[in-house]
ZADO-1210 file (C-alpha; in nm, 4 decimals, padded with zeros to 6 digits):
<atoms>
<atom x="06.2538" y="00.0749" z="01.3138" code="UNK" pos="1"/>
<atom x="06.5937" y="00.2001" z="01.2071" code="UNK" pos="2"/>
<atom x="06.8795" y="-00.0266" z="01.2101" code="UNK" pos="3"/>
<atom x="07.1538" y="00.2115" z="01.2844" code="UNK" pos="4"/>
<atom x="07.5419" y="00.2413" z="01.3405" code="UNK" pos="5"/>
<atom x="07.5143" y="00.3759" z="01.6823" code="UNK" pos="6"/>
<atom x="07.6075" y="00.1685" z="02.0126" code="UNK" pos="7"/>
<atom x="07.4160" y="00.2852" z="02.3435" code="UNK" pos="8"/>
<atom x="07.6679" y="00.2966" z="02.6447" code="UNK" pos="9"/>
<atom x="07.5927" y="00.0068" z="02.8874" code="UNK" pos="10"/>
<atom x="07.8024" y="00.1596" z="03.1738" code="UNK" pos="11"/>
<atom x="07.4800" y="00.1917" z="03.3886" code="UNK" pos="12"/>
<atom x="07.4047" y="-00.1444" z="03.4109" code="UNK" pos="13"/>
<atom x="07.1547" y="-00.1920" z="03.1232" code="UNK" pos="14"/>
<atom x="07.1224" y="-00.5289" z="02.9551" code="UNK" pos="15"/>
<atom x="07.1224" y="-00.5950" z="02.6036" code="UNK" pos="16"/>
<atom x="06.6962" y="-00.6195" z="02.5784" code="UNK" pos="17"/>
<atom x="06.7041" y="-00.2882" z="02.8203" code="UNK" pos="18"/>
<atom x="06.9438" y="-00.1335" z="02.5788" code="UNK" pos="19"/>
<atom x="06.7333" y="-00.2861" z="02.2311" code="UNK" pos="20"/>
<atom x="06.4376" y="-00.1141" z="02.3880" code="UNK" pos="21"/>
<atom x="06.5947" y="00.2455" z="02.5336" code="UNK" pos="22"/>
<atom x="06.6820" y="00.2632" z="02.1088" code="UNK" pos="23"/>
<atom x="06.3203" y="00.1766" z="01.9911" code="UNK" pos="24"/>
<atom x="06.2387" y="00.3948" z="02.2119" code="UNK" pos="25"/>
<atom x="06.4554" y="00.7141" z="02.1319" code="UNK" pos="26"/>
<atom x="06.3646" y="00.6461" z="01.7872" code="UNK" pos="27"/>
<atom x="06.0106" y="00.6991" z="01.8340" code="UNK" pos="28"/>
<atom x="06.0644" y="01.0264" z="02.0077" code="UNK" pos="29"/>
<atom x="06.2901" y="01.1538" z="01.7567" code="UNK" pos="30"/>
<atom x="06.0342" y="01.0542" z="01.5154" code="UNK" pos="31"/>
<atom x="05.7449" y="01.3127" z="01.6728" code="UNK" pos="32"/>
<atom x="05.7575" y="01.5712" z="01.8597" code="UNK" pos="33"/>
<atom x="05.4939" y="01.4356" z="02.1507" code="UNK" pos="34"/>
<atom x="05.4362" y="01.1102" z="02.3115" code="UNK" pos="35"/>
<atom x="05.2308" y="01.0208" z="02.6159" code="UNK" pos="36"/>
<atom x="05.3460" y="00.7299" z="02.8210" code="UNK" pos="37"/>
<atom x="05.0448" y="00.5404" z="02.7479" code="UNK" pos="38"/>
<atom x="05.1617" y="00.5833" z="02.3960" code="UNK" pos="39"/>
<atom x="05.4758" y="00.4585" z="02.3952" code="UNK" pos="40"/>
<atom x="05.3778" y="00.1881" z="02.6297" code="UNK" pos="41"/>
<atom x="05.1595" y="00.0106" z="02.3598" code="UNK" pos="42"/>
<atom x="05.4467" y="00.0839" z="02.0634" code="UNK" pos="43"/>
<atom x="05.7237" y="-00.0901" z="02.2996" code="UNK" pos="44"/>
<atom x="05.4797" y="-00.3335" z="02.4428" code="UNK" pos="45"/>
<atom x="05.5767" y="-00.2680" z="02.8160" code="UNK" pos="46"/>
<atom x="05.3908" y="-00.0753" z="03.0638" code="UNK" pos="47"/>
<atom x="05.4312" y="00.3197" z="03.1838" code="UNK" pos="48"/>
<atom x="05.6155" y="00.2444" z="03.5127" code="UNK" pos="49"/>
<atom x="05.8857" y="00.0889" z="03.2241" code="UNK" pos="50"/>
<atom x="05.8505" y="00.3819" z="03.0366" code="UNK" pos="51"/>
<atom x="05.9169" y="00.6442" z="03.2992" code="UNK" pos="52"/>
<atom x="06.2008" y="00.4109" z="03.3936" code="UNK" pos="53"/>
<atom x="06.3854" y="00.3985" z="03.0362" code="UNK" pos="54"/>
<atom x="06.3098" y="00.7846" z="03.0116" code="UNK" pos="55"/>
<atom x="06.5179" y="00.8230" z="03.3185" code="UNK" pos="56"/>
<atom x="06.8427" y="00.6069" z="03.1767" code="UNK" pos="57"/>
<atom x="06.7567" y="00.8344" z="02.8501" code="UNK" pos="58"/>
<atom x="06.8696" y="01.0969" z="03.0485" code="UNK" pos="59"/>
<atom x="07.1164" y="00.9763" z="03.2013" code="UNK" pos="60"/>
<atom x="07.2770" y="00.8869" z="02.9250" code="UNK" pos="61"/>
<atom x="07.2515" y="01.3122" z="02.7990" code="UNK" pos="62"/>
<atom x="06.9285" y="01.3458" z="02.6410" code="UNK" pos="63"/>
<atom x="06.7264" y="01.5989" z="02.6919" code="UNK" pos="64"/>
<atom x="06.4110" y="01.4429" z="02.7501" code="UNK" pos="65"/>
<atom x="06.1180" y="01.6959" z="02.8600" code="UNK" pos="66"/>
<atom x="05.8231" y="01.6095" z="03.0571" code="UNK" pos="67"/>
<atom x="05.5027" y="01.7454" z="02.8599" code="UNK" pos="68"/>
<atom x="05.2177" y="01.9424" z="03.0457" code="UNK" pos="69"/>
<atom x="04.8550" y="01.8381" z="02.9934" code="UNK" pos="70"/>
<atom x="04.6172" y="01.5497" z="03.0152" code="UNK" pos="71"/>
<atom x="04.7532" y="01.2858" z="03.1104" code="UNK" pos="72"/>
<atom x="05.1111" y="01.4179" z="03.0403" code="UNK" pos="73"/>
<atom x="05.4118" y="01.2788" z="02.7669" code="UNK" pos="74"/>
<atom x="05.7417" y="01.3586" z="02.6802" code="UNK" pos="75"/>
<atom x="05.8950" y="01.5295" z="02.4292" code="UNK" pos="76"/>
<atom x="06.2759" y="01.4937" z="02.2786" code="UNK" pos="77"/>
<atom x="06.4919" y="01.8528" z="02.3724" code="UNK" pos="78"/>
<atom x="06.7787" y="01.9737" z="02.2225" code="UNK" pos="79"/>
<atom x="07.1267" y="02.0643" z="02.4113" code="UNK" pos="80"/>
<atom x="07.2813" y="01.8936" z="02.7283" code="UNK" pos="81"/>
<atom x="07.6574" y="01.7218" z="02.6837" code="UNK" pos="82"/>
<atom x="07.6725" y="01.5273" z="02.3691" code="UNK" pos="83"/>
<atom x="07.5030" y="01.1895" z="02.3999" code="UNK" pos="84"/>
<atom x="07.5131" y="00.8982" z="02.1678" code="UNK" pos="85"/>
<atom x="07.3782" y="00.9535" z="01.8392" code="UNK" pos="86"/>
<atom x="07.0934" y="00.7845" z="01.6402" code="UNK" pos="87"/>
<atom x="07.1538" y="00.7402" z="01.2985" code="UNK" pos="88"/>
<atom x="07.0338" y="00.5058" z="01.0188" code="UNK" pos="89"/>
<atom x="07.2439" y="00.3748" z="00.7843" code="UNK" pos="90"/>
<atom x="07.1820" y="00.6004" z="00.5031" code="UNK" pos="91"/>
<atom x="07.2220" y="00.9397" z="00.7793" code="UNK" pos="92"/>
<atom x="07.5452" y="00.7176" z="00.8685" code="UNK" pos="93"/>
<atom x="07.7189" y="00.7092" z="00.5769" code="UNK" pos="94"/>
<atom x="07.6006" y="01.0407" z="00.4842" code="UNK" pos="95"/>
<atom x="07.7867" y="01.2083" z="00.7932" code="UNK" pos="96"/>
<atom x="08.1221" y="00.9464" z="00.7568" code="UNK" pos="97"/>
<atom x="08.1447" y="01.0524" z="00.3891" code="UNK" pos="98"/>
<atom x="08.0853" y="01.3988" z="00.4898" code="UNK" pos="99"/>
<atom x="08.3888" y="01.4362" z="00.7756" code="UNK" pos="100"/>
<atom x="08.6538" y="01.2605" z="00.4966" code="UNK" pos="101"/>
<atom x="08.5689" y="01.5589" z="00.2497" code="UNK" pos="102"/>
<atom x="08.6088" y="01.8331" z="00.5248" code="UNK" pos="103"/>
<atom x="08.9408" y="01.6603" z="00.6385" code="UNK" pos="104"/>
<atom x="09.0790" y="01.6807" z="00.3316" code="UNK" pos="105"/>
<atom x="09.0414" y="02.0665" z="00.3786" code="UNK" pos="106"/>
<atom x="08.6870" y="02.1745" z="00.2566" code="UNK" pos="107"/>
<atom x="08.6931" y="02.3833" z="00.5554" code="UNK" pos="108"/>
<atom x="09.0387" y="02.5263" z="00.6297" code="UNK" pos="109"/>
<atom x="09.1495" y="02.4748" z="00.9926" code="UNK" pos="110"/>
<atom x="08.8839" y="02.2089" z="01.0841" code="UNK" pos="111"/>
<atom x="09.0980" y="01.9326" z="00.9313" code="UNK" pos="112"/>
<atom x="09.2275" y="01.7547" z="01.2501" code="UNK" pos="113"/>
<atom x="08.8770" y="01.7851" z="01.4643" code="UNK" pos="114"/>
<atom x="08.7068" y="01.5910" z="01.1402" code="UNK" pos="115"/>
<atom x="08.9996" y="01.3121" z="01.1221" code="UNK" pos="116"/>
<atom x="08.9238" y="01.2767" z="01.4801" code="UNK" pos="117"/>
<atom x="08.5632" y="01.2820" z="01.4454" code="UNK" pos="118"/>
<atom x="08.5564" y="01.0668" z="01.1310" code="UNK" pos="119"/>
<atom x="08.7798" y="00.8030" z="01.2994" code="UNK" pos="120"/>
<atom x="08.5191" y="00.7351" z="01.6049" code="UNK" pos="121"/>
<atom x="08.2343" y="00.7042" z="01.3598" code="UNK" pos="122"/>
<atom x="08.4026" y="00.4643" z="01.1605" code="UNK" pos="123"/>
<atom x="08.4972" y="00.2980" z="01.4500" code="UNK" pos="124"/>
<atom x="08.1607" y="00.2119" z="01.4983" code="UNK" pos="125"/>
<atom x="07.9803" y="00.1447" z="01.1503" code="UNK" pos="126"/>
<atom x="07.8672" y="-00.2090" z="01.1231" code="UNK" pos="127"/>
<atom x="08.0458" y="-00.3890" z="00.8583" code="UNK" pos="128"/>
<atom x="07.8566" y="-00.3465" z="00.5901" code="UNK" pos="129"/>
<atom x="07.8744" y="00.0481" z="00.6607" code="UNK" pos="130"/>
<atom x="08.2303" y="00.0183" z="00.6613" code="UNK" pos="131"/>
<atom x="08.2512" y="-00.1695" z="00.3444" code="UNK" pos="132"/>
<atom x="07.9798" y="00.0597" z="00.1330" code="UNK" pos="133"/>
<atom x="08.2015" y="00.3641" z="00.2513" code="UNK" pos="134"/>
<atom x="08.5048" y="00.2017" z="00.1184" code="UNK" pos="135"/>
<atom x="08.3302" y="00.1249" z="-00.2235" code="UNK" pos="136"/>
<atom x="08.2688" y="00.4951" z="-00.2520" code="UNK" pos="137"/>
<atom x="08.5930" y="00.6023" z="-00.1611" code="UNK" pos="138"/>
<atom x="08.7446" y="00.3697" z="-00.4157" code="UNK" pos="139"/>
<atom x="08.5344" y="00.4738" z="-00.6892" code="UNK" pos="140"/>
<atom x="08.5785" y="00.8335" z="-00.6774" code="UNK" pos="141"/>
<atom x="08.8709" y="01.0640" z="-00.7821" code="UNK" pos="142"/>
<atom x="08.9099" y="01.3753" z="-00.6562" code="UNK" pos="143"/>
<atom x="08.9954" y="01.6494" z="-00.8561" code="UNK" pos="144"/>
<atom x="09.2810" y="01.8040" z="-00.6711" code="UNK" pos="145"/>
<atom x="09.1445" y="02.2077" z="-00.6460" code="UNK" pos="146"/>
<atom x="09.2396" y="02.5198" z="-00.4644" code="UNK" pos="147"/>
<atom x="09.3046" y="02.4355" z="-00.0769" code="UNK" pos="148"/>
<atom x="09.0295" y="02.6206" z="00.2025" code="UNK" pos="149"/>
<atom x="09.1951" y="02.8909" z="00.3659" code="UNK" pos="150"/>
<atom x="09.2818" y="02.8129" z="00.6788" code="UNK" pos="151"/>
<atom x="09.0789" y="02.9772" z="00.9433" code="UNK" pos="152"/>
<atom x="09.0356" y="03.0089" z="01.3249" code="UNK" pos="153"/>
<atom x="08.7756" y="02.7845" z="01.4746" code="UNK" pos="154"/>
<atom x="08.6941" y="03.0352" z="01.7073" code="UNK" pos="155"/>
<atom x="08.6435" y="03.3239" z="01.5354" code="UNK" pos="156"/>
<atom x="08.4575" y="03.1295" z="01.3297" code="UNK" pos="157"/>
<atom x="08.2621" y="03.0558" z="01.6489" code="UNK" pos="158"/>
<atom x="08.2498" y="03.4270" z="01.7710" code="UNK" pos="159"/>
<atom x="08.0943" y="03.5228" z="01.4404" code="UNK" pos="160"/>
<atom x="07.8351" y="03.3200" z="01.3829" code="UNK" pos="161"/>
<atom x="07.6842" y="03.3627" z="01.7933" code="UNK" pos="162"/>
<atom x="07.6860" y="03.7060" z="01.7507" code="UNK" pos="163"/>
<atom x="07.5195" y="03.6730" z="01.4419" code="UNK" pos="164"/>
<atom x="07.2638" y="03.4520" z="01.5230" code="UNK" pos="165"/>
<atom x="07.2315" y="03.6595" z="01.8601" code="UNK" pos="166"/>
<atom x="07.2208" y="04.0054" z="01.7145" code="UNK" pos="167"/>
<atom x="07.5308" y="04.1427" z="01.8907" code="UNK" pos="168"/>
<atom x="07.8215" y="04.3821" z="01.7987" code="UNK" pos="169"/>
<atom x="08.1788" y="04.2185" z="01.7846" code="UNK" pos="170"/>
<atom x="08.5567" y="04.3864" z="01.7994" code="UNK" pos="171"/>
<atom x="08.8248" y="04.2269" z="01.6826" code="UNK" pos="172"/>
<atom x="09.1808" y="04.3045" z="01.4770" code="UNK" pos="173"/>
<atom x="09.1980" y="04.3067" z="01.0872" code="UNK" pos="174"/>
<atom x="09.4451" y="04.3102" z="00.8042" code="UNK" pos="175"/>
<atom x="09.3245" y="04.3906" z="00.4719" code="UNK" pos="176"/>
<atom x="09.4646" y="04.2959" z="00.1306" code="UNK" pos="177"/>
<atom x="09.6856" y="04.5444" z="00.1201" code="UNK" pos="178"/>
<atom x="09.8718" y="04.3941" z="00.4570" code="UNK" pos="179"/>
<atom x="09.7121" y="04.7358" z="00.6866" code="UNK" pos="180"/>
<atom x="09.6425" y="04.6828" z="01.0173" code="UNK" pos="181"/>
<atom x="09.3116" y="04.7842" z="01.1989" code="UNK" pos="182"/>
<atom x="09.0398" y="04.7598" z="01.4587" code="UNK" pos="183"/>
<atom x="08.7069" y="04.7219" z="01.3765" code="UNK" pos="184"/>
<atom x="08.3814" y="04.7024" z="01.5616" code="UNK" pos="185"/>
<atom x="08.0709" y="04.6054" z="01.3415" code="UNK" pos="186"/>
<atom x="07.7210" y="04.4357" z="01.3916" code="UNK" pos="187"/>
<atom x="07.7157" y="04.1113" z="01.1848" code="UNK" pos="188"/>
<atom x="07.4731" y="04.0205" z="00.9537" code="UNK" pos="189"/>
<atom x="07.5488" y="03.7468" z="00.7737" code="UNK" pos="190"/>
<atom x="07.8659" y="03.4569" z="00.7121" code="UNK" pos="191"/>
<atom x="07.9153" y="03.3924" z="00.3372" code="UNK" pos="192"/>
<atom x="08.1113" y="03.0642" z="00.2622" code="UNK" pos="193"/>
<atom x="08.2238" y="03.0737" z="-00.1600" code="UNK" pos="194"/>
<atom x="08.3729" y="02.7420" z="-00.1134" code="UNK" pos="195"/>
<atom x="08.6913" y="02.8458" z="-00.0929" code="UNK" pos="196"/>
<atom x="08.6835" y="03.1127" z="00.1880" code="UNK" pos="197"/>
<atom x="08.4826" y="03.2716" z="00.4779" code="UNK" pos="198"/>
<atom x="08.3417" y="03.5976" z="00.4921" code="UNK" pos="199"/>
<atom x="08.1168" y="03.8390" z="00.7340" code="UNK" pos="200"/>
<atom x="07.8915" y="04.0662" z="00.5934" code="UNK" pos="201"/>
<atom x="07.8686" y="04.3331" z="00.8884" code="UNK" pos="202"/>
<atom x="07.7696" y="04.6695" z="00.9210" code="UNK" pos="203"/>
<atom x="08.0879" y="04.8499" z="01.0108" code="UNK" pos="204"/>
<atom x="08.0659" y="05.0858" z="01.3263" code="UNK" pos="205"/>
<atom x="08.3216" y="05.3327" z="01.2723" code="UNK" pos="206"/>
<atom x="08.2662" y="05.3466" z="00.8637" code="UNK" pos="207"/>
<atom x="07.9054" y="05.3977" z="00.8832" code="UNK" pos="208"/>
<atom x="07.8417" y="05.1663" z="00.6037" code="UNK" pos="209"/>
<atom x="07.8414" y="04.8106" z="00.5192" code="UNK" pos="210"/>
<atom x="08.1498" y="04.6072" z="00.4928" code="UNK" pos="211"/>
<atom x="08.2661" y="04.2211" z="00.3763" code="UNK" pos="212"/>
<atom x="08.5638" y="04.1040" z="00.6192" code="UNK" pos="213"/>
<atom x="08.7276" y="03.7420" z="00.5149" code="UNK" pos="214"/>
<atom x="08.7411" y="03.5630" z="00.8572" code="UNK" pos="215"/>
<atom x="09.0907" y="03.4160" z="00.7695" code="UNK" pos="216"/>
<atom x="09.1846" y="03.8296" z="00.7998" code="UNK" pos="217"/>
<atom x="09.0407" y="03.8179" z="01.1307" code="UNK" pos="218"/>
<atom x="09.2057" y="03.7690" z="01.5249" code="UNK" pos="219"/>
<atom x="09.1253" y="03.8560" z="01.8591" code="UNK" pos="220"/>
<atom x="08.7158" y="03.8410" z="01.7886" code="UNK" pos="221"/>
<atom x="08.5240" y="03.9213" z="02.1033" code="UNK" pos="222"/>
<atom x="08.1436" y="03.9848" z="02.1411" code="UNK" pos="223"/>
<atom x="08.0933" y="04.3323" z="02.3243" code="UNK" pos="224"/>
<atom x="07.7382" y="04.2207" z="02.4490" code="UNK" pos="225"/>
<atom x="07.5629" y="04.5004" z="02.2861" code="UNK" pos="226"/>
<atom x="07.2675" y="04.4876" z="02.0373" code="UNK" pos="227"/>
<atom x="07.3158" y="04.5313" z="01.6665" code="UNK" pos="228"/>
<atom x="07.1024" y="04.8254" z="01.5530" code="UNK" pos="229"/>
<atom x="06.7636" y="04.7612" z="01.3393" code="UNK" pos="230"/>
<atom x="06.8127" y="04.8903" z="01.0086" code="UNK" pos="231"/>
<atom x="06.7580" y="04.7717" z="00.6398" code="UNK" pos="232"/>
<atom x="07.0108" y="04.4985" z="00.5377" code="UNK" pos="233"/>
<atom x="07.0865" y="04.4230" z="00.2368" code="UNK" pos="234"/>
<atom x="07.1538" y="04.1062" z="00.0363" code="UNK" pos="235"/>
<atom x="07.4778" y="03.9421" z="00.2319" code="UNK" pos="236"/>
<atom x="07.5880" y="03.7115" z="-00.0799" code="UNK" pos="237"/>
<atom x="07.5681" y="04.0409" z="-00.3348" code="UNK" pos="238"/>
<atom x="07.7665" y="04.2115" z="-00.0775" code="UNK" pos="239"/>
<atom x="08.0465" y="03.9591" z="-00.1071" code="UNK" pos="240"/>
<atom x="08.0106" y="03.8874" z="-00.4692" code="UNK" pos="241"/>
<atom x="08.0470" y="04.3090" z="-00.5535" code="UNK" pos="242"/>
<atom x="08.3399" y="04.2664" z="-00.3143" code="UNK" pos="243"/>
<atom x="08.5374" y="03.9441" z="-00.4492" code="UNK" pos="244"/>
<atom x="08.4627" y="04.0422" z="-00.8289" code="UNK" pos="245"/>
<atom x="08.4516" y="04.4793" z="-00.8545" code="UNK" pos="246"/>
<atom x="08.5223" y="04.6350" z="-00.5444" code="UNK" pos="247"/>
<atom x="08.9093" y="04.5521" z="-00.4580" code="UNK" pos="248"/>
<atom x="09.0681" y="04.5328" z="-00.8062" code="UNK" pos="249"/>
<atom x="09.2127" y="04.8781" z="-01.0152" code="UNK" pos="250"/>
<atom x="09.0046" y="04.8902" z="-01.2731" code="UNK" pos="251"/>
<atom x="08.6291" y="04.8397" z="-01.2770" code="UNK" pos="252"/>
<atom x="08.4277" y="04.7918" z="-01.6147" code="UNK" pos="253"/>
<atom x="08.0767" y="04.8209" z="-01.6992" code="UNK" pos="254"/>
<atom x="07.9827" y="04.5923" z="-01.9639" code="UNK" pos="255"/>
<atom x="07.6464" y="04.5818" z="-02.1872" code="UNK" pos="256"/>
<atom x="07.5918" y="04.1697" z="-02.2803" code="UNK" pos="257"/>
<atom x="07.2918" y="04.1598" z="-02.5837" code="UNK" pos="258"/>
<atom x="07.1599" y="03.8869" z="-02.4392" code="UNK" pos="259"/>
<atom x="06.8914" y="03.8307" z="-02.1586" code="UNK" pos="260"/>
<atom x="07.0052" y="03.8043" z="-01.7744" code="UNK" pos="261"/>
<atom x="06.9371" y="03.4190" z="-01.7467" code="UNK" pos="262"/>
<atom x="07.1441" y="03.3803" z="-02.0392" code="UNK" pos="263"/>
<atom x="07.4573" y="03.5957" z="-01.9450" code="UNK" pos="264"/>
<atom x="07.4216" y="03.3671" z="-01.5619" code="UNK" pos="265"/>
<atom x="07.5164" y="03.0875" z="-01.6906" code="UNK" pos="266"/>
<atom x="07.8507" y="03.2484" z="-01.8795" code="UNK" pos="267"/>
<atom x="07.9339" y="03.4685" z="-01.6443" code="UNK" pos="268"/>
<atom x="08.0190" y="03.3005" z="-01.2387" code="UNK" pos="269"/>
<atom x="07.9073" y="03.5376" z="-00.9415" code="UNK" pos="270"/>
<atom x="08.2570" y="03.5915" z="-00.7755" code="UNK" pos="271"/>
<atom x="08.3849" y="03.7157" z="-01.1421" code="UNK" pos="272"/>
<atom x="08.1448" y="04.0036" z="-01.1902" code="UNK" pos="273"/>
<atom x="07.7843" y="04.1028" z="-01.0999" code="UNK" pos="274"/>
<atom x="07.4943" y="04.1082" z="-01.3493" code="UNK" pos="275"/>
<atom x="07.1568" y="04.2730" z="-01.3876" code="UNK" pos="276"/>
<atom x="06.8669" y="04.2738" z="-01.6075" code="UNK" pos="277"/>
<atom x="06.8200" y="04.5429" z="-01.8329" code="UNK" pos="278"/>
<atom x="06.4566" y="04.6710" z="-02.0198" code="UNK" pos="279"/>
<atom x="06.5627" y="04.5648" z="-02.3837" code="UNK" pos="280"/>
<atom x="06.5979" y="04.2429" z="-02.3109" code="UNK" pos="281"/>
<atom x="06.9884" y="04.2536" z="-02.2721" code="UNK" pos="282"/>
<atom x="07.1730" y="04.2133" z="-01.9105" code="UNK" pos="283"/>
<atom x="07.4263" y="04.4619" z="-01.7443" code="UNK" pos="284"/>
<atom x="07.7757" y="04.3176" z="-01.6656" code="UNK" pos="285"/>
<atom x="07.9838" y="04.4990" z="-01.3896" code="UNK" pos="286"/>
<atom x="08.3526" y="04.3695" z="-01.3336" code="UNK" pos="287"/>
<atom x="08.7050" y="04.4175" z="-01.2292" code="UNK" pos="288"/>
<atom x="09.0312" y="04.3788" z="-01.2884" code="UNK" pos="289"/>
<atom x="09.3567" y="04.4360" z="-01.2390" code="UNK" pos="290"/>
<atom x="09.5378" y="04.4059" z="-01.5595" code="UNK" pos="291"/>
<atom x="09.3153" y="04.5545" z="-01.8790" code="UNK" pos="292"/>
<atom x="09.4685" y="04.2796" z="-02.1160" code="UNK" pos="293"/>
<atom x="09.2639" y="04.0526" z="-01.8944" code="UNK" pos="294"/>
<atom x="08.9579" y="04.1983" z="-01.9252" code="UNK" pos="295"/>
<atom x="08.9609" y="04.2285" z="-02.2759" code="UNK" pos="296"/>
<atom x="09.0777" y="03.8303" z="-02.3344" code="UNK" pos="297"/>
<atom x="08.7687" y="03.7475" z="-02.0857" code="UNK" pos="298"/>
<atom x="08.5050" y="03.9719" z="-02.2492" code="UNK" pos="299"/>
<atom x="08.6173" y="03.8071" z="-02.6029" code="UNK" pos="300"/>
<atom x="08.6301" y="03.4173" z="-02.4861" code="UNK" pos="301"/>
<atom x="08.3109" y="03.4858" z="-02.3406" code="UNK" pos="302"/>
<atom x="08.1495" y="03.4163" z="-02.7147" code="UNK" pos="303"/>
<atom x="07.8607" y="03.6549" z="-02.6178" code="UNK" pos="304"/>
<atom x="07.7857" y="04.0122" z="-02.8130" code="UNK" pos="305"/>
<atom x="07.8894" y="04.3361" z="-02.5716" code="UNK" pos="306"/>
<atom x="07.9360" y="04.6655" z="-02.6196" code="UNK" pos="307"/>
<atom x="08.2268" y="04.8258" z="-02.3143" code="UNK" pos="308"/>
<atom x="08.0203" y="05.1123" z="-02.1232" code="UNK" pos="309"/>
<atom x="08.3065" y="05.1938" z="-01.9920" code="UNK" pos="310"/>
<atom x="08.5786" y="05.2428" z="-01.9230" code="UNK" pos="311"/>
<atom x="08.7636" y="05.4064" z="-02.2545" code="UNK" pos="312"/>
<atom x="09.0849" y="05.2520" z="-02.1971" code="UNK" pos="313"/>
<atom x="08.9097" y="04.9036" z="-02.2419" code="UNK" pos="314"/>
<atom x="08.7984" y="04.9884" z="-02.5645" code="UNK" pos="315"/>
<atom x="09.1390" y="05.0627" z="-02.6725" code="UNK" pos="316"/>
<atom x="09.2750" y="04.7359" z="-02.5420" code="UNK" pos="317"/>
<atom x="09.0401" y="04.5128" z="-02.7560" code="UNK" pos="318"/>
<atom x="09.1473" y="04.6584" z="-03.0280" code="UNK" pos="319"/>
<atom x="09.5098" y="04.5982" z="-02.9297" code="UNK" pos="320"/>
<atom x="09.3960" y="04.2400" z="-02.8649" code="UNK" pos="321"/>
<atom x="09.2241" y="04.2140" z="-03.2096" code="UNK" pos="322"/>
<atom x="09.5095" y="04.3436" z="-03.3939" code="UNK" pos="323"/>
<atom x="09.7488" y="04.1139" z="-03.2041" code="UNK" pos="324"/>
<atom x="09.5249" y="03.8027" z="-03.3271" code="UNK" pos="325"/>
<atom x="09.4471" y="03.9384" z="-03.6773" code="UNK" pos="326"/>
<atom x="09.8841" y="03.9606" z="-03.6833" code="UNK" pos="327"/>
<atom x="09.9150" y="03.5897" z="-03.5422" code="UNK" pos="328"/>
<atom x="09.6437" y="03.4145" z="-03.7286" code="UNK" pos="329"/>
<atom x="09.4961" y="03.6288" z="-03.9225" code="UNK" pos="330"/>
</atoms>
């Protein structure tokens, strides 16, 4: 039996061996999906009429506790209804106590005050020992401070990801990189999180093609209510990848690495440029920029051969770089 962090409510008038038993007995249930009462009866040692009592209190207390059809009948644990008390061992404790002091300290931008509220009632509760085993952990580590999340709206946030899951068409207001207002009406397909920021990969409406939208970008979502269209999607991550590393800077360079795809992946991060295997053995490197000088400095720290595809201006910068280093330490 688990020997958890969580405290069942007594309000109802249940003792402290009615209480011991309503958690052996949630534990069981969320520990397989079907129990008949004579079941549980001969794990908690009680008889049925006790059993159909304590499955009663269960939901009282806001579990969803479903009444199974068939011989001789069981129950089943359900999912929804207003939050109830959780379950958790300690491991699963820890786990989620460790996990709301990283996202307060901005993992996800614009969540940080819900988790310091929700990480402040958990530890409320941890046993002792809990309490002390997350303190050695926080003690022990050192964060490396890195870029902040980007703050974003909780409930377009929310919007997106029901209409995804649901298959629906949303509208809402958008302001590119470029600071241009517009409104947009797409059919999402997927959310992309890169660690730093949000994005939806959607099919947009009036573009007739598929689009990458960071959420921080986006106000005023609203589900319409109406079906997303069946058609061939493609890869939601490449999507954003293309977007964040070619699509939105000036110049765009194709890049031919001689060495083999699985090589040039571990050089070469997603969000900076997209790769793809080629039949000699080599890998294809497609990337942007805005500033040439970059590119070239990048393509020469990389310490892999290439060969610049294009464009022809790139060429001409390496050489400017190569000069420029032959002059300083050559």
């Amino acid at each position: 039996m688990r020997t958890g962090s969580v405290r069942i409510n007594t309000d109802l008038g249940i003792g402290m061996e009615s209480a011991e038993r309503l958690l052996k007995l949630l534990g069981l249930l969320e520990g397989r999906i079907d129990w008949t009462a004579e079941e549980l009866a001969r794990w908690l040692e009680v008889t049925t009429r006790t059993i159909r009592r304590d499955i009663t209190r269960l939901r009282e207390l806001g579990y969803l506790v479903e009444a199974v059809a068939g011989r001789g009948g069981g129950y089943r644990l359900g999912a929804g209804g207003k939050l109830p008390p959780l379950l958790l061992d300690d491991d699963e404790a820890v786990a989620v106590a460790l996990g709301l002091r990283l996202t307060s300290a901005a993992v996800v931008g614009g969540l940080e005050e819900s988790s310091i509220s929700a990480m402040t009632k958990l530890e409320h509760v941890l046993p002792g020992r809990l309490r002390e085993r997350l303190e050695d952990i926080a003690q022990a580590t050192v964060t490396v401070p890195g870029v902040r999340a980007t703050r974003i709206d909780p409930q377009t946030l929310a919007v997106a990801s029901a209409a995804t899951r649901a298959r629906q068409r949303i509208r809402f207001s958008y302001i590119d990189g470029q600071g241009r207002a517009s409104e947009r009406h797409v059919e999402p397909l997927r959310l992309v999180h890169t660690g730093r920021r949000w994005y939806l990969a959607a099919f947009d409406m009036d573009r007739d093609d598929w689009r990458t939208f960071r959420l921080d970008r986006v106000s005023s979502a609203k589900a319409t209510g109406m079906k997303s269209t069946r058609r061939q999607n493609p890869d939601p991550v490449e999507l954003v990848t293309r977007g964040i590393a070619v699509d939105v800077w000036v110049h765009r360079a194709v890049i031919e690495l001689g060495v083999p795809l699985e090589v040039a992946a571990r050089h070469v991060p997603r969000t900076v440029g997209t790769l793809e295997s080629i039949d000699d053995g080599s890998s294809r490197l497609v990337i942007g920029a805005d500033e040439l000088d970059w590119l070239a400095r990048f393509l020469l720290n990389l310490g892999l051969p290439f060969n610049v595809v294009e464009p022809e201006e790139l060429r001409s910068e390496l050489a400017t770089v190569g000069r420029t280093l032959v002059a300083t330490y050559g």
